[in-house]
C-alpha positions in Angstrom: 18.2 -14.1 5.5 18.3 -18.1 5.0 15.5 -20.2 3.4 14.4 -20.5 6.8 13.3 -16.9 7.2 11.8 -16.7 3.1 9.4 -19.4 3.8 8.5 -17.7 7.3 8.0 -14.4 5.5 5.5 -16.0 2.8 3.7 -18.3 4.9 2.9 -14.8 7.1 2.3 -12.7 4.0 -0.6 -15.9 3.2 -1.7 -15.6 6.8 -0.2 -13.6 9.6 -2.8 -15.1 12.2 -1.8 -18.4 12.5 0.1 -19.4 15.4 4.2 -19.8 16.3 3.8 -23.6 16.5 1.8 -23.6 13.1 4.1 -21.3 11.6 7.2 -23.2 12.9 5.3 -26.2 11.4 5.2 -24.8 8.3 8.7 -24.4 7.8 10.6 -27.2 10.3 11.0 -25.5 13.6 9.5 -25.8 16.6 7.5 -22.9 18.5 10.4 -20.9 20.1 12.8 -21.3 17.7 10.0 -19.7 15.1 9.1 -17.1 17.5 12.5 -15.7 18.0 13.1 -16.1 13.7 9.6 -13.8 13.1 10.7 -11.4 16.0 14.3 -11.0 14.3 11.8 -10.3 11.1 10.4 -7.6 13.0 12.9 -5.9 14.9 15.0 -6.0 11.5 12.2 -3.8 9.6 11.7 -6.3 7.3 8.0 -6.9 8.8 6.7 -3.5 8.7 3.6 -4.0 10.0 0.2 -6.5 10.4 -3.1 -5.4 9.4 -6.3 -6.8 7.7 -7.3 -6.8 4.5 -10.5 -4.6 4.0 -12.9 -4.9 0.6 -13.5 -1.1 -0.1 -17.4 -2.3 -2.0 -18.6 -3.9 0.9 -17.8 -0.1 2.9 -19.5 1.5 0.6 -16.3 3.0 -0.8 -17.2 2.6 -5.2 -15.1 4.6 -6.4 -11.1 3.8 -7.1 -8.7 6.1 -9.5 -5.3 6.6 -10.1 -4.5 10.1 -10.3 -0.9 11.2 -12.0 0.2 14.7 -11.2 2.8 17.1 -12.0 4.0 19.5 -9.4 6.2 22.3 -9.4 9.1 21.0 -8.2 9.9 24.1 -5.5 6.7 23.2 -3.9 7.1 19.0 -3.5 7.8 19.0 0.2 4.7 20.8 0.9 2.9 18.5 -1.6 3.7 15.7 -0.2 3.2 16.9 3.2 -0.2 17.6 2.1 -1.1 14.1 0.4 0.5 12.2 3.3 -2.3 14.3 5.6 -5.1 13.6 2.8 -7.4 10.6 4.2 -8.7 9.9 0.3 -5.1 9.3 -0.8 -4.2 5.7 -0.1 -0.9 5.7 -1.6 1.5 8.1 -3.4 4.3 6.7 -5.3 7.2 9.5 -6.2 8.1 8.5 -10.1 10.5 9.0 -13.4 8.7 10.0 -16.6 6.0 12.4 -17.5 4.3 12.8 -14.1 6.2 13.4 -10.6 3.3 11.2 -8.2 1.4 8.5 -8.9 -1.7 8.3 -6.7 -4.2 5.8 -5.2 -7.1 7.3 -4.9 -10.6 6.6 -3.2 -14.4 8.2 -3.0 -18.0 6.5 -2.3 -19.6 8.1 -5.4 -19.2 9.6 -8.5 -20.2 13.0 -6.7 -17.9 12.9 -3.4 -15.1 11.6 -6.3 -15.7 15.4 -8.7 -15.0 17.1 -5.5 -11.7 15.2 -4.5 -10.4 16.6 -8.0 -12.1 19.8 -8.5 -11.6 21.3 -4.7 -9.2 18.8 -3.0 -6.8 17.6 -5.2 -6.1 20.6 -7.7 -5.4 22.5 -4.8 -2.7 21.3 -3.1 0.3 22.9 -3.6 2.4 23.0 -6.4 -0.3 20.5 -8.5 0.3 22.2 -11.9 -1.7 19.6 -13.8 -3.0 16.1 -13.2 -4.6 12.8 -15.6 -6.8 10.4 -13.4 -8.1 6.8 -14.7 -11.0 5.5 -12.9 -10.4 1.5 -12.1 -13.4 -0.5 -13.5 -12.8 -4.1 -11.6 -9.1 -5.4 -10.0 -7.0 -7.6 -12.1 -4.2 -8.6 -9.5 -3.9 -6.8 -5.7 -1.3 -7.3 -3.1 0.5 -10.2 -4.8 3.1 -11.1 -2.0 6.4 -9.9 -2.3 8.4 -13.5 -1.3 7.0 -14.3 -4.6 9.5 -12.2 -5.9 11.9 -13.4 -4.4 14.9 -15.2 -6.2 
């Protein structure tokens, strides 16, 4: 991956809409030069995917925790076959330390988010115990990740 291909990657991480000829202006080539580069991108996994960015308020979705759970480890297969099917559960991160999972989670009300612990979540399999922190307001969210890069 040249510079060529970094500045691709972060000016379709700021918009992935915009055209091959504004893209390929954005970085010094012309249209079919930058379509072949971003389809290289793709075809090499390092674009995973396009999608829209959705605000969870304005669907009427209030409610946003992170959940940390411990799980007997004889069971994690089956947990995480059972989080991965769980349409509350935007993300589950597999960690070192205290807790085995680190979930995103999301409900519409305080009510619909009591029943996601208390019937959903605590039974899944192997959940032996689990901490949850509700998020009051976002700080930073889906900072790109060529700003990382070095």
């Amino acid at each position: 991956m040249d510079s060529i291909d970094k500045k691709l990657l972060a000016a379709l991480e700021n918009d992935a809409r915009q055209s091959f000829s504004a893209l390929g202006e954005c970085v010094g080539l012309s249209k079919t030069p930058c379509w072949n580069r971003v389809k290289a991108l793709n075809e090499s996994g390092v674009v995973q995917s396009y999608g829209a960015r959705l605000d969870p308020e304005k669907l009427g979705i209030h409610i946003k925790a992170i959940v940390h759970v411990v799980v007997d480890f004889a069971e994690y297969q089956a947990f995480e076959s059972a989080i991965i099917a769980h349409r509350q559960v935007r993300s589950c991160q597999a960690v070192t330390g205290e807790f085995d999972y680190v979930l995103e989670v999301f409900a519409t009300n305080m009510g619909q988010f009591d029943e996601l612990l208390r019937n959903q979540l605590s039974q899944l399999p192997g959940v032996q115990r689990f901490n949850t922190a509700i998020a009051t307001r976002s700080v930073k969210v889906g900072a790109p990740y060529t700003g990382m890069m070095i």
